[in-house]
Structures are given as C-alpha cells and as structure tokens.
C-alpha positions as CSV (number, residue, x, y, z in Angstrom):
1,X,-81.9,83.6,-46.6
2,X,-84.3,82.3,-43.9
3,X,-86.4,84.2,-41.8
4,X,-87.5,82.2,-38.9
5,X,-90.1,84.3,-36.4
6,X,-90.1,84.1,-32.7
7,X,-94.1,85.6,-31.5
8,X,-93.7,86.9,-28.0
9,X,-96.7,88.4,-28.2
10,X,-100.6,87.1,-29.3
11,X,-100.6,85.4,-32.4
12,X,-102.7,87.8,-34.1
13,X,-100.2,91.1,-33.5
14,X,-97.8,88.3,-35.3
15,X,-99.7,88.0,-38.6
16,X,-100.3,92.1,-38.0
17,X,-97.0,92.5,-38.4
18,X,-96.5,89.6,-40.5
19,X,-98.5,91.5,-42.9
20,X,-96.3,94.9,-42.9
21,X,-93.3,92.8,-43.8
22,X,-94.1,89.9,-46.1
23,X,-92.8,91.9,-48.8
24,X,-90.1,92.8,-47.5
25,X,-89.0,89.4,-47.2
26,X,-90.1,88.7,-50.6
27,X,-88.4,91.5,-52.2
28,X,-85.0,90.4,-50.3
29,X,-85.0,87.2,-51.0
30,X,-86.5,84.7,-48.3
31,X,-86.2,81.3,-49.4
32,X,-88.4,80.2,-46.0
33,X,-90.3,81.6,-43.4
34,X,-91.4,79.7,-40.4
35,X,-93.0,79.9,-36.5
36,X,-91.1,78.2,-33.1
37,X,-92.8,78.5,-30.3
38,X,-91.9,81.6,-27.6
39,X,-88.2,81.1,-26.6
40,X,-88.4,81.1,-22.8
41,X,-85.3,79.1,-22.2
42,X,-82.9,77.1,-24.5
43,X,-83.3,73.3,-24.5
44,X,-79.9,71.4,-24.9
45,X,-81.7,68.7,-26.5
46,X,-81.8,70.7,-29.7
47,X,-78.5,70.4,-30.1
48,X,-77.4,66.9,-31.6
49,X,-77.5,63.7,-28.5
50,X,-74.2,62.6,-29.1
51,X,-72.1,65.7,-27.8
52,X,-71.4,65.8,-24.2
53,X,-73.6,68.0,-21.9
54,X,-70.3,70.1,-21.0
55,X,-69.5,70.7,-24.5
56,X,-73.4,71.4,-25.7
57,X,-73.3,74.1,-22.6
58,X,-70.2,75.6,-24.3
59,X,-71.7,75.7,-27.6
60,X,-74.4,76.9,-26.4
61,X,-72.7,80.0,-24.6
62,X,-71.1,80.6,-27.4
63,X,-73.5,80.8,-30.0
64,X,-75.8,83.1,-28.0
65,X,-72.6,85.5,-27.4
66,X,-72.2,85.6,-31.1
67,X,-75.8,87.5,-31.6
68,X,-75.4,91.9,-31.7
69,X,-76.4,93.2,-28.5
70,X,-79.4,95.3,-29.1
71,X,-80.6,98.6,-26.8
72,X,-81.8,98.3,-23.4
73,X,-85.2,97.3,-23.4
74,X,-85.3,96.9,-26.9
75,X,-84.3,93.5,-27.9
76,X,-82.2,90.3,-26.3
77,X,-79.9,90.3,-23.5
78,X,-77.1,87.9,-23.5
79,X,-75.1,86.9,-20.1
80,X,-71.7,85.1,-20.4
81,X,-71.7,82.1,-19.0
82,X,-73.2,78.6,-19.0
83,X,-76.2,79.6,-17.3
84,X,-77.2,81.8,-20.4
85,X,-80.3,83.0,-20.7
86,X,-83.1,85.2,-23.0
87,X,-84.8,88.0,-21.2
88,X,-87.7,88.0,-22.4
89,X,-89.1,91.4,-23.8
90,X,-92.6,91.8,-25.4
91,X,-92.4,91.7,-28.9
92,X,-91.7,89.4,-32.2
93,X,-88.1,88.6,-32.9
94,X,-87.1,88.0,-36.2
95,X,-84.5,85.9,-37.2
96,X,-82.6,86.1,-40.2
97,X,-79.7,83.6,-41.2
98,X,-77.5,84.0,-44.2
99,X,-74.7,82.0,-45.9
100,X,-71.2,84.8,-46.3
101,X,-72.5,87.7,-48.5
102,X,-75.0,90.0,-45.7
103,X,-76.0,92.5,-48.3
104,X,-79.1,91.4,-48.5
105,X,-80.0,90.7,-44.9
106,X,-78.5,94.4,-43.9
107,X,-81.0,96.1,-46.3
108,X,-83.7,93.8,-44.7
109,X,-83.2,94.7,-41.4
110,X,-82.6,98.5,-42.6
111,X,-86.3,98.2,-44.1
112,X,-88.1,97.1,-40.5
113,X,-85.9,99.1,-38.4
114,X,-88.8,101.6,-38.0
115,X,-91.1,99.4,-36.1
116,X,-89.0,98.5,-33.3
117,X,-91.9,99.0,-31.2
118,X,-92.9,95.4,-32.0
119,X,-90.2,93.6,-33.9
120,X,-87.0,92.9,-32.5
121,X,-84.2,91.6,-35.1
122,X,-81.4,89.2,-35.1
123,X,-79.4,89.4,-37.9
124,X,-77.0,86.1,-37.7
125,X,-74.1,85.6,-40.2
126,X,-73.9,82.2,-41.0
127,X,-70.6,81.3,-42.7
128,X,-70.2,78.9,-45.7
129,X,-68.3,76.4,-43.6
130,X,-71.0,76.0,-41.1
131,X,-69.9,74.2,-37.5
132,X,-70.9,71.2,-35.8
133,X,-73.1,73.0,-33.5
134,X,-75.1,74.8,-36.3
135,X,-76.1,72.0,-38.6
136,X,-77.5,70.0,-36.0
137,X,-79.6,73.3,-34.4
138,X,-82.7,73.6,-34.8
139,X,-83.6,77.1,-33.2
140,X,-80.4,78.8,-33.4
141,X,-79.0,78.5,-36.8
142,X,-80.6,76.7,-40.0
143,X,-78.3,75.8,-42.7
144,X,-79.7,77.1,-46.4
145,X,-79.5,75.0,-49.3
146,X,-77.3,77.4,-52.2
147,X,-75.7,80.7,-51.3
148,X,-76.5,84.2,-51.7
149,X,-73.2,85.6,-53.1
150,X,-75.2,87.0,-55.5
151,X,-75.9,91.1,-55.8
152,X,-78.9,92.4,-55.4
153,X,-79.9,92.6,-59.3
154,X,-79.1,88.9,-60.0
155,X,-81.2,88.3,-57.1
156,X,-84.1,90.1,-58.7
157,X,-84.2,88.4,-62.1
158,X,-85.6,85.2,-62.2
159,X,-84.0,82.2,-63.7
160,X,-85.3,81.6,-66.8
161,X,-85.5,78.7,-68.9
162,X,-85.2,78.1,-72.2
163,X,-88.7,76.3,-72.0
164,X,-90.9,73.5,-69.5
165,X,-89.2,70.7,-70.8
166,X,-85.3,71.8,-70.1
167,X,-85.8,71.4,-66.8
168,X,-84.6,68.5,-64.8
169,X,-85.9,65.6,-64.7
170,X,-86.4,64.5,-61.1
171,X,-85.5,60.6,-62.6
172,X,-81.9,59.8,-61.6
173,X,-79.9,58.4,-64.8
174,X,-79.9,55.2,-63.4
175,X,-83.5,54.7,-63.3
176,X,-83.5,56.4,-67.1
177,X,-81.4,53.8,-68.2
178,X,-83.9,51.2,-66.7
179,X,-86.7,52.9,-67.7
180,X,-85.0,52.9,-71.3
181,X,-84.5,48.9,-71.2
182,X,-88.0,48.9,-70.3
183,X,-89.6,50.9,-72.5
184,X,-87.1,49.5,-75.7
185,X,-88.5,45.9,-74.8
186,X,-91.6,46.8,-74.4
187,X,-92.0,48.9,-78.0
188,X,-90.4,45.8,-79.7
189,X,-93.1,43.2,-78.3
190,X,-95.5,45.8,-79.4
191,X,-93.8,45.4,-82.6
192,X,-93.9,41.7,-82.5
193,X,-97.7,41.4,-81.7
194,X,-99.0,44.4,-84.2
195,X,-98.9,43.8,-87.3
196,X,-99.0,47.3,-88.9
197,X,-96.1,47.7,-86.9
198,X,-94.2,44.9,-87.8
199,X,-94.6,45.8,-91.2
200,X,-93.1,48.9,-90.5
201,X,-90.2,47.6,-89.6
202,X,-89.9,45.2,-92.5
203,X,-90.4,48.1,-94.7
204,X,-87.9,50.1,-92.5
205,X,-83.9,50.1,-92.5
206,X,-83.3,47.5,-90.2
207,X,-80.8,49.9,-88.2
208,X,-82.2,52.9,-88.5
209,X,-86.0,51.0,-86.8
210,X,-84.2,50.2,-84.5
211,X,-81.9,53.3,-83.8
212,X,-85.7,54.9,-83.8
213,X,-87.2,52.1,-81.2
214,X,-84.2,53.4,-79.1
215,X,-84.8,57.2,-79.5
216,X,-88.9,57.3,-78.4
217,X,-88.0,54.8,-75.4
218,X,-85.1,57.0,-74.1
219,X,-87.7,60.0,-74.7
220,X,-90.5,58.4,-72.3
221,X,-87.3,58.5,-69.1
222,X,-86.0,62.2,-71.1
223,X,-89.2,63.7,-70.6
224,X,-90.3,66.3,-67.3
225,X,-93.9,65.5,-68.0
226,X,-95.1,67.8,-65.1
227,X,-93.2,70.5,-67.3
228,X,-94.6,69.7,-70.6
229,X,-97.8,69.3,-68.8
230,X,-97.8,72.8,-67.7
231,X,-96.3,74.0,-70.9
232,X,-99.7,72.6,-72.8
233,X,-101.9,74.1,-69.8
234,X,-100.4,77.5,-70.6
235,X,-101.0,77.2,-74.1
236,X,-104.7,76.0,-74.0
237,X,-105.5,78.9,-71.3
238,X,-104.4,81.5,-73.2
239,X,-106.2,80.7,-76.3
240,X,-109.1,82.3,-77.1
241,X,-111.8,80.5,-78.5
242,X,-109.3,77.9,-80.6
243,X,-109.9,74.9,-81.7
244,X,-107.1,71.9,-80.0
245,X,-105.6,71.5,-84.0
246,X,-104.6,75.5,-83.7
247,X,-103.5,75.1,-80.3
248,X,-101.4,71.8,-81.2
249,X,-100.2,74.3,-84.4
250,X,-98.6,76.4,-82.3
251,X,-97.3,73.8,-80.2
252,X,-95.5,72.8,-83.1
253,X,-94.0,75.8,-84.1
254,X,-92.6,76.2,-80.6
255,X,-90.8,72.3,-81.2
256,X,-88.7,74.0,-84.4
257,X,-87.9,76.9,-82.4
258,X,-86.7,75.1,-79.6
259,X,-85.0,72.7,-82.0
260,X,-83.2,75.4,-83.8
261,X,-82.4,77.1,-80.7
262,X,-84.5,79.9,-81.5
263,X,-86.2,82.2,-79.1
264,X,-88.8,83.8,-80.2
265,X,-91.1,84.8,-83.3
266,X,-90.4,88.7,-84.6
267,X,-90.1,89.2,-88.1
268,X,-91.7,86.0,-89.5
269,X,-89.2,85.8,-92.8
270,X,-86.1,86.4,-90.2
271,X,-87.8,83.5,-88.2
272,X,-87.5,81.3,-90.9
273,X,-84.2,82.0,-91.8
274,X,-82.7,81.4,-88.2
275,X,-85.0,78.0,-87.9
276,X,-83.0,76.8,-91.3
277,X,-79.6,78.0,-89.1
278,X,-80.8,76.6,-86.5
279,X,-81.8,73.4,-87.6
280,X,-78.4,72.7,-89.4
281,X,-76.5,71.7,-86.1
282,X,-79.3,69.6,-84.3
283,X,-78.7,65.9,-84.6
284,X,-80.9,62.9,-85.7
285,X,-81.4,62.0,-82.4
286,X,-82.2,64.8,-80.6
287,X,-84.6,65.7,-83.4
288,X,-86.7,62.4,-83.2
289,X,-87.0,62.6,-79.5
290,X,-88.4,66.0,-79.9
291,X,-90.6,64.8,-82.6
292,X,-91.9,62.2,-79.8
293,X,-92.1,64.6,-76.7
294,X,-94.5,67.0,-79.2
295,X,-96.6,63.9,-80.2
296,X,-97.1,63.6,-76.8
297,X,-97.9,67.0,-75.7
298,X,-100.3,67.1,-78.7
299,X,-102.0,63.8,-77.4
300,X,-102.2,65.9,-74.4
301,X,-104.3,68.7,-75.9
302,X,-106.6,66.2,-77.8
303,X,-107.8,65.4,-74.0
304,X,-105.5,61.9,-73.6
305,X,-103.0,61.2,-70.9
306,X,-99.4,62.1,-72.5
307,X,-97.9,59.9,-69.7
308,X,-100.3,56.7,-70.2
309,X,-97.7,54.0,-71.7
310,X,-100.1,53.6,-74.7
311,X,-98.0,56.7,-75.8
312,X,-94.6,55.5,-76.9
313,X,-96.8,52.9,-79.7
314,X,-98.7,55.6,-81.0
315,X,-94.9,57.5,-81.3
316,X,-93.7,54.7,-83.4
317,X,-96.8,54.4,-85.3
318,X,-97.1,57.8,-86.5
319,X,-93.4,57.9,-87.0
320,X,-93.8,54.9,-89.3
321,X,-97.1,56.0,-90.6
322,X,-95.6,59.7,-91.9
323,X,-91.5,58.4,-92.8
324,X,-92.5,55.7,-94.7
325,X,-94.7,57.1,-97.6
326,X,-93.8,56.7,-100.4
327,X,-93.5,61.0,-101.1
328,X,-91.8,61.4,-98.2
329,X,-88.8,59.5,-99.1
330,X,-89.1,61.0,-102.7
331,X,-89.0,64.7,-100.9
332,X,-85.7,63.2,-99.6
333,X,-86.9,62.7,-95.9
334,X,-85.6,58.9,-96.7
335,X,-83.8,58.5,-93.4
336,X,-86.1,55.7,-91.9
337,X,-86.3,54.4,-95.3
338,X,-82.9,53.9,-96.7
339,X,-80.8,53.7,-93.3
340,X,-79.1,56.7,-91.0
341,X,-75.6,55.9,-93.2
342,X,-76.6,56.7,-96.3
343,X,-78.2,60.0,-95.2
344,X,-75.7,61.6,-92.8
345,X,-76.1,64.4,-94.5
346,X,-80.0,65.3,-93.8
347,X,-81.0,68.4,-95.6
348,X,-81.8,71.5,-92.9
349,X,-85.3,71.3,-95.5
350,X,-86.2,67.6,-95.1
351,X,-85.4,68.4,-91.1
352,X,-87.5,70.9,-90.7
353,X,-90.4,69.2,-92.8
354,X,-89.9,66.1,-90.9
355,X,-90.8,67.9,-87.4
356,X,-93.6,69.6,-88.6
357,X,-95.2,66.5,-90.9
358,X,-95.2,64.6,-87.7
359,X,-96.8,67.3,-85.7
360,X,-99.3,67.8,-88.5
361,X,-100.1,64.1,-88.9
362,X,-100.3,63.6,-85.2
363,X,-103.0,66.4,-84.8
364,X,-105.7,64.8,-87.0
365,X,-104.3,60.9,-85.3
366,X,-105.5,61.8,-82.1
367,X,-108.5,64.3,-83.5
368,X,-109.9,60.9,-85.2
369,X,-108.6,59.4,-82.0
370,X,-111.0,60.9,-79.9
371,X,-113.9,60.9,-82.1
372,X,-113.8,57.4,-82.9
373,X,-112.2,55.5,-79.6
374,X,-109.6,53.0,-81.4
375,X,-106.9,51.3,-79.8
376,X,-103.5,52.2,-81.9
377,X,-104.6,51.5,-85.8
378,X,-107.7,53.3,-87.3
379,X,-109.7,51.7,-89.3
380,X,-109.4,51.1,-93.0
381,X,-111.6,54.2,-94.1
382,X,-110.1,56.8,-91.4
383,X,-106.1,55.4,-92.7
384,X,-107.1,56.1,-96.6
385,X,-108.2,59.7,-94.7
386,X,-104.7,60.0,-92.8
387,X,-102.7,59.3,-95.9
388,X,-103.9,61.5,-97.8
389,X,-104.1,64.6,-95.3
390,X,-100.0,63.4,-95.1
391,X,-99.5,63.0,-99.0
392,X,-101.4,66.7,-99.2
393,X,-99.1,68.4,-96.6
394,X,-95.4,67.5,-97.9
395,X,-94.5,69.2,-100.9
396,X,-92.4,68.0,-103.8
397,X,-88.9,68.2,-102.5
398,X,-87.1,69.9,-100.1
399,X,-85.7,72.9,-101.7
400,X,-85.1,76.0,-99.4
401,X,-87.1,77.8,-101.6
402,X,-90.5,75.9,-101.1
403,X,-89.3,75.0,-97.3
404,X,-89.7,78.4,-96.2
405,X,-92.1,79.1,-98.2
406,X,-94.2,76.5,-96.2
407,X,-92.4,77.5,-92.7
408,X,-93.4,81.0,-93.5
409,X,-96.8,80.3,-94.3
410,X,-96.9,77.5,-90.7
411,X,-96.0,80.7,-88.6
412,X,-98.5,83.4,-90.4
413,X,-101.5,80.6,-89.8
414,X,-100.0,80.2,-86.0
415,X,-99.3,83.6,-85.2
416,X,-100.8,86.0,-87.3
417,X,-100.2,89.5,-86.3
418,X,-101.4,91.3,-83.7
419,X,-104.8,93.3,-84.2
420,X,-105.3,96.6,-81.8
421,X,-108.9,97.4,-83.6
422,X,-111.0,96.3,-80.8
423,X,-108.9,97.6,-77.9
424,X,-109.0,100.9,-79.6
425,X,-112.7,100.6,-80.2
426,X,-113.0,99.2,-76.3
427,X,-110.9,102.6,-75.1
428,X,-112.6,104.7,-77.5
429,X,-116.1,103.6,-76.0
430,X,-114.6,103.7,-72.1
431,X,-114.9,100.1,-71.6
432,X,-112.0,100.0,-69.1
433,X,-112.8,96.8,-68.0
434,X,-113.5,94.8,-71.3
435,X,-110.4,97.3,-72.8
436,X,-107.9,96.0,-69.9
437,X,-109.0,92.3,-70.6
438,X,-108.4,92.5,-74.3
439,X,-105.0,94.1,-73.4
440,X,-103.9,90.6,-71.2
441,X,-105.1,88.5,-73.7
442,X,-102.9,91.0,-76.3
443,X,-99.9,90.1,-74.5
444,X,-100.6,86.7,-74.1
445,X,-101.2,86.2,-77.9
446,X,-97.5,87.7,-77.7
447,X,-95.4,86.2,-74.7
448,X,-97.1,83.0,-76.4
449,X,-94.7,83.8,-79.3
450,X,-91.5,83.0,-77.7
451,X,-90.4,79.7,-76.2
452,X,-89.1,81.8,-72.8
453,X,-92.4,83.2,-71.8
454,X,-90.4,86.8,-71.3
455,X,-91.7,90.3,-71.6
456,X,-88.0,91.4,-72.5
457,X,-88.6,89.6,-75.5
458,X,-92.1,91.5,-76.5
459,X,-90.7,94.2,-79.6
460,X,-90.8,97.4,-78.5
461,X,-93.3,97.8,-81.2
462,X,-95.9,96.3,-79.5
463,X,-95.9,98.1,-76.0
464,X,-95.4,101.1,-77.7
465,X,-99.0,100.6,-79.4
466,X,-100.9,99.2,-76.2
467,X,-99.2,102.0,-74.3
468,X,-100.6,105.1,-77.4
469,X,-104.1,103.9,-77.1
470,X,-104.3,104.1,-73.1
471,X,-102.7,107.6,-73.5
472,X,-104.8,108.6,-76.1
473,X,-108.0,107.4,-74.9
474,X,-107.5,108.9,-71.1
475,X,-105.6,111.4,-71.8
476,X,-102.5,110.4,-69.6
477,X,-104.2,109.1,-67.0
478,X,-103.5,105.5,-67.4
479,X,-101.3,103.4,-69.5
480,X,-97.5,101.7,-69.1
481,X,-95.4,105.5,-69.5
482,X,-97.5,107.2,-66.2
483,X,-96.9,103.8,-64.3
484,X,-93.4,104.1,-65.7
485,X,-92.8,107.3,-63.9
486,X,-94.1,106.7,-61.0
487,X,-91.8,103.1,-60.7
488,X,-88.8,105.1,-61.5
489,X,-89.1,107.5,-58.6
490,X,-87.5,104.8,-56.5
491,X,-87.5,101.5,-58.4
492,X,-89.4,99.4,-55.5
493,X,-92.3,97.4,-56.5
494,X,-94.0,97.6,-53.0
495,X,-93.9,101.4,-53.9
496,X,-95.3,101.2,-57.4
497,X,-98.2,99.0,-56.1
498,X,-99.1,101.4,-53.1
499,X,-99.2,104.4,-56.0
500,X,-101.3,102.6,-58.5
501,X,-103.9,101.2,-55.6
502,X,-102.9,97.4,-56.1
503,X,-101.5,96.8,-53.1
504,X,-102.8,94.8,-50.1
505,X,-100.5,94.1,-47.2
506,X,-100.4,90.1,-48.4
507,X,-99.4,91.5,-52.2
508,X,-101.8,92.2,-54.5
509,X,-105.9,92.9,-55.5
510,X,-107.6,91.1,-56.5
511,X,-108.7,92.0,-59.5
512,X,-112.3,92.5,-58.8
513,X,-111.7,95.0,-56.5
514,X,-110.0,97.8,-58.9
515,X,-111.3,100.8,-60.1
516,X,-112.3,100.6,-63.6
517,X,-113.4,103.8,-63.7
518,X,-111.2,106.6,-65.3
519,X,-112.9,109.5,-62.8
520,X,-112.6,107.8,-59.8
521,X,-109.3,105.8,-60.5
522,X,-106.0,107.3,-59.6
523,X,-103.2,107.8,-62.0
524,X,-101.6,104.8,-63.8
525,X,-104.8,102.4,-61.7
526,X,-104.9,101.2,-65.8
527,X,-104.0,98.8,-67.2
528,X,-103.9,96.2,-64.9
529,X,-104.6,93.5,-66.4
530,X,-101.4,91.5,-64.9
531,X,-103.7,90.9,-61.2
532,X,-105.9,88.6,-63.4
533,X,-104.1,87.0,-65.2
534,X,-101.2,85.9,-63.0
535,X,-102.4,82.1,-63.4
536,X,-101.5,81.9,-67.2
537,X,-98.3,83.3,-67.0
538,X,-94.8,80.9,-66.2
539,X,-94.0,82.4,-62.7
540,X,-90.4,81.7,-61.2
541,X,-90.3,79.0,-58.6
542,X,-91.0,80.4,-55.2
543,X,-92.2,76.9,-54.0
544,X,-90.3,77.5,-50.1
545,X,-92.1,80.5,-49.3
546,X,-95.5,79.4,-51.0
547,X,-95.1,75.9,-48.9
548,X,-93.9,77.2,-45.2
549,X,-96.2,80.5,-45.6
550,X,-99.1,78.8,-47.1
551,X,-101.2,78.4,-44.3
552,X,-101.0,81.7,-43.3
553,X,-100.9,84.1,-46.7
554,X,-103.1,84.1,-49.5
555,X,-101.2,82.3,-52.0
556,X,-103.3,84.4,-54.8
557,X,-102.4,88.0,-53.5
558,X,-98.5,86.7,-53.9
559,X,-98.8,85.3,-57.1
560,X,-100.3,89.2,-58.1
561,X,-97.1,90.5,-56.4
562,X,-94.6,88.0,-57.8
563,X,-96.5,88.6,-61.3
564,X,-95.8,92.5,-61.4
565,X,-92.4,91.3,-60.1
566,X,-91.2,89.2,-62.9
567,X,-93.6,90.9,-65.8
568,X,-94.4,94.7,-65.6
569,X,-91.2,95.4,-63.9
570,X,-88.6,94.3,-67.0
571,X,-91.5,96.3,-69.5
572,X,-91.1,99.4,-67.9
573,X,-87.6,99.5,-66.4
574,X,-86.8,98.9,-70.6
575,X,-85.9,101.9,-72.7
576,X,-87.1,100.7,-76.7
577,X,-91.0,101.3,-76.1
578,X,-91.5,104.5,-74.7
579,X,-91.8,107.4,-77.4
C-alpha cells in the first residue's frame, strides 16, 4: 500500500494532520509515504513521451473518471471530457493505491473518515495487471513492489527469520562464484607462502585440505556480513558487564543451535538432546562454513574487522590449528586428518565438539590477537599456550554420555538461569525506574536465548514471574495482566498506548518522559521498559516508511511504536503466562 499526500493547504496543517494519521498508516500497512506538490492541473508530460497526445488525453480522462466521486464541497470533482480538470478545494488529499485485495485500504480510509474537515481521500484500486498508462504515472497511480493479498493478521506479524545470517545475500551467484575462485586462489597462495600453513596441509588429507580450502572461500561470498554484523551488535549491547570471551560463548551456543535447527534454549538437558537430533542431519559442509562464519563473528567481538580479507587465513589456521592435534583425531574428530571418505559417518558427538572446539580456540586466538598485535602465527610461547587451552577442552572421546555432559555444562556457563532477587528487592524498595530497567535487561538475558529474537518463544514461566512481582509490589497498579486488559478492550496498539500514557502523535515516549512514580502514574504506566530499549531489539524491516518519512518523523518515536508492535503485543495477546 502507498499513501502518497497531496497538501492544499500550508505545510504545517500537513504535518498537523500528518501527525493524527501516521499510525494509522503504520498500523495498515504503508509500505511509502510521500509529498507532490498541490495538484492545480494535470501535466501530460507525466505520462510516458512516446504515446500520442490524443491518446495521453484519453488516458487521462479515463483515469480521473475512474476515482469515487466524493460530496459536494467535500472532495474532488471530475468532468468527463478531455478538458478534465481538479477543482480545487481546501484541504489535504490523501491518496491511497493498492494491488487487488482493498481490505486494508477500506479500514484505512474508515479510520480518517472523521476528519473530513481537512483530509479528503482517494481510495484507488490498483489491479495486479497494471496498464500502460499506470506504470508510467507518476501522480496518478504508483505501482507497489509485492501484493497485499494478505489478511489483516498476516499483515500484522512480522516476518521472522530464523537468524541475521539467513537472510539474503545482496551478492548475485555469479559474483559468489567469482568471489569463490578468488578467495580459493587466494587461501592456497597463502598456503604456499606460510609455512605453518603449508604444513598443515602436508599433515592434512590431501582431499579433505582441499575440500576445506573450498568450504571457508565459498563462506567469505555465503556470508550477509551486515547481518552477522548486527547479530554481534545485539549480542554485545545486551550484555551486561561481560567480558568479549562470554559474549563470543554465547555466540557459540547460538552456531549449534542454528546448526541443529534448534530454536531456542528452555530446559537445558532437552536442549541438548535436540542439538544431538539436530546435528545428525547437518552435512560436512554446511557445518565447516558455519564453523568459519562464527570465527568471524567472534573476530568481530574481539574488536577486528570480520570482513577484512585477513579473515579467511586466520579460518584455515585455526581450523588446522584445532583438527589436527593429535587428541582430536584420537576423540575421533579425524575428518581433516584421515580424509572425508573414511569418515562419512561423523559421529553427532565429534560434530558437535568440533563446532564448539573451534569457537573455543578461536576466542583465546584473537584474545591473544589483540593483546599482542601479530600477523596470522603467534609466537612460539603464546602457540605452546593455545595448545594446551585446546588439548584441555576436548575430552577423551566422543561418547554421548560425556558430549552432553560438556554441551550441558557449555549452556549452564552461557545462560545460566534467570535470577528475579534484585527486581524484587528494586520493587520492594519502589525503585520504579531502576526496577523497570532490570526488567529489560531480564528479557533481554531471555530473547538472547533463542536464535529468532521472539517473545512467543519467552516460557510462560518467566512472564508469569516478572508479571507477580509488579502485581505484588503495586498492588495491581502496574505490570503485563493490567496492560493486558486494557489491550484486550479493543486489540489496537494506538489505543493501548493512549491508555498507558506512551503515546505521542509520531509513536512513542520517549522514555525519559514517563512517570516512574506509582502515585502519580496511571494504571499499567509500568513496566515500560520496551521505550528504551527499542535499539537492542531485532525490529522487522520497515526501511520504506523510515526512508521516504525520515525527514519529517522522528525515526526514534516509530521505532518505540513498531517495538510495542512486534514485542508487548504477542506477550500479552498469549494465553500460558497469565495466572
């Protein structure tokens, strides 16, 4: 949908208005929104060059006849003939344009019928086989990229992703398969000209070095490194007060998860046993170039550029530093060693060691890294120091017994559970500040637990606990069950927000300007933690309507909006939390 604003009246009783319909725009699914200057007449010269004057002036007629006639001094006037023409009547007419399904755009124009005084409305149906005449428009008609067949729920969700990285890679596959070429040439050279490399690959299965050579440079065209980048950003900013090894730890436990296909962390013991499952399908392949993409994310938190080409060596190396040990192959991770034939048949253990060995080795690589500035190889003493911190991490073998043993005890160190002693001590004391803090940084610890970023996947448990202690401690005043009723009484988010005193007519607070205050707040004001911290969560794409709008909204009051869109909403419209 496309709503495209005509201002027939001063520019500031258009943002005025603007501002008592942005989210209604929002809300029904504007994918742009855009000024033209006041229509006074219609220039042919919109209308594509090549077609005849005769047959533009038809085209012309035609299109304008095809607009609703609205009441007498209330809207547009159309005359048929080739002389047509727009009276012009005070006000700002908005324009909306929709591909075969008008659901959406009828509600819309439902919503703002009530201020006819200064908005007029054109609701144009645009059907999926566009003409000539409307492609080539630009003030009558503008084409939208997709459709909106969809019902009003689907268009309400947002479209998740299994994680940063799934999403497409902007580089077509020819330019991956030249990047590949590239990138495989380049890594053997490397090969060539290091020696600690080139003994790798002596020491190495000849195939199965270079199967691996093949893997990381296909990785480096694989990768969306604005994604992973984000991915990292989102994972540093929520952490409170860790150190980059325990932000890189759980970096790695999100790799086996999204290698096993796994969603999220619960029940630590039943994580385990669906990361084994998991784990059983995934192919050599896709499991090394996993491996690489987390080495570079982790070279990412360590402060270094995860793009700079320096990365794909240091891959390799670390690859060949951790594969090739000698307990390593005797745990029966011997793929590297003794060729990709002979172990088809990779145990789901020595897989699921082999991802996290890596991730392990490659946190104190780049930790010395950074402390000491070298090139690719340590030095003698900090190699003796890497070995060892390797030899001390495998175990034995690869028996399921001692693999989940050390998966379970990789998650517990991670993600340990969640404590609720110092928001109950914070409520208990009236802190509502400090207490609504520690609650976003509670459900950050726990959206940071599954690979999705989604509140639907939060137990039930968990809200049910925040939700008891901001009962308890104001007496039903605030918490998610008063904010719950008051959502339900018509399900619209502009609504909710107006009742709980977020609202602004751009979106949202900001956060500074709440009432912490439990006397002076109204009902449900708390929490409300969501209006600050809207920047560390994994908003869905509204890059249109940020872009075109951007110069005229506050980008930072939408975001607040979209975030109580996409994150309260789904918590309280669920049924497993409320007691």
């Amino acid at each position: 949908m496309m709503c495209i604003l005509h201002p027939q009246l001063a520019k500031q009783e258009v943002y005025e208005t603007l501002e008592k319909f942005y989210n209604h725009l929002i809300i029904y699914g504007a994918s742009d929104i855009k000024f033209i200057d006041p229509v006074v007449s219609y220039e042919i010269k919109s209308l594509d060059d090549d077609i005849p004057k005769d047959i533009k002036n038809k085209i012309l007629v035609q299109q304008l006849v095809s607009y609703p006639v609205l009441k007498r001094r209330k809207g547009i006037f159309i005359r048929r003939d080739k002389k047509a023409n727009l009276k012009k009547v005070p006000g700002i007419y908005i324009k909306i344009t929709y591909k075969a399904n008008g659901q959406q755009a009828t509600k819309l124009y439902k919503e703002i019928q009530g201020y006819e005084q200064v908005v007029r409305c054109l609701v144009v149906r645009v059907k999926k086989q566009v003409d000539y005449a409307a492609k080539n428009s630009n003030i009558f008609i503008q084409e939208q990229n997709g459709n909106d067949n969809n019902n009003d729920n689907e268009q309400l969700e947002p479209e998740y992703i299994e994680n940063d990285e799934a999403q497409e890679n902007e580089i077509s596959p020819e330019e991956q398969e030249i990047l590949k070429k590239k990138n495989y040439l380049d890594l053997t050279n490397k090969v060539n000209t290091i020696p600690e490399l080139d003994n790798y690959r002596k020491e190495a299965n000849e195939d199965a070095w270079k199967d691996l050579t093949e893997w990381i440079a296909e990785s480096i065209g694989e990768i969306n490194f604005g994604a992973a980048e984000k991915s990292v950003n989102r994972l540093k900013s929520r952490s409170r007060n860790q150190t980059p090894y325990e932000i890189a730890h759980q970096l790695i436990i999100h790799k086996s998860l999204q290698a096993a296909g796994v969603e999220l962390i619960a029940d630590v013991v039943q994580t385990v046993n669906c990361i084994l499952n998991g784990l059983q399908t995934i192919e050599l392949p896709r499991l090394s170039k996993l491996a690489a993409e987390m080495i570079y994310q982790i070279a990412d938190i360590y402060g270094f550029d995860a793009k700079a080409t320096e990365r794909k060596t240091e891959a390799l190396y670390i690859f060949g530093f951790t594969l090739l040990s000698e307990k390593v192959v005797e745990a029966g991770i011997d793929w590297l060693k003794s060729g990709i034939a002979l172990t088809k048949a990779l145990k789901v253990g020595a897989k699921a060691l082999m991802i996290y060995g890596i991730g392990h080795l490659a946190c104190y690589y780049y930790k010395y890294k950074s402390q000491y500035k070298f090139e690719l190889v340590p030095s003698e003493d900090l190699v003796l120091q890497l070995n060892q911190i390797s030899q001390d991490y495998f175990p034995e073998n690869t028996s399921e017994e001692i693999v989940k043993d050390k998966l379970t005890n990789e998650i517990y160190q991670a993600f340990p559970p969640i404590s609720y002693d110092s928001l109950n001590s914070l409520l208990a004391q009236g802190q509502w500040k400090n207490a609504d803090q520690e609650t976003g940084s509670i459900i950050l610890e726990l959206l940071n637990r599954n690979i999705k970023d989604k509140v639907a996947l939060i137990p039930g448990e968990e809200i049910r606990n925040i939700d008891k202690l901001w009962t308890f401690h104001s007496q039903g005043k605030f918490g998610f069950k008063i904010q719950r009723s008051f959502y339900f009484t018509d399900k619209k988010i502009e609504s909710l927000t107006a009742k709980l005193d977020w609202r602004t007519w751009f979106g949202c607070k900001n956060y500074e300007k709440l009432i912490l205050d439990l006397d002076k707040a109204p009902e449900g004001h708390l929490p409300a933690f969501w209006l600050n911290i809207y920047a560390d969560l994994k908003l869905p794409e509204q890059k249109n309507i940020r872009e075109s709008a951007s110069y005229l909204f506050k980008p930072d009051e939408v975001n607040r909006y979209l975030t109580i869109k996409w994150y309260l909403k789904p918590i309280l419209e669920r049924n497993d939390w409320e007691s």
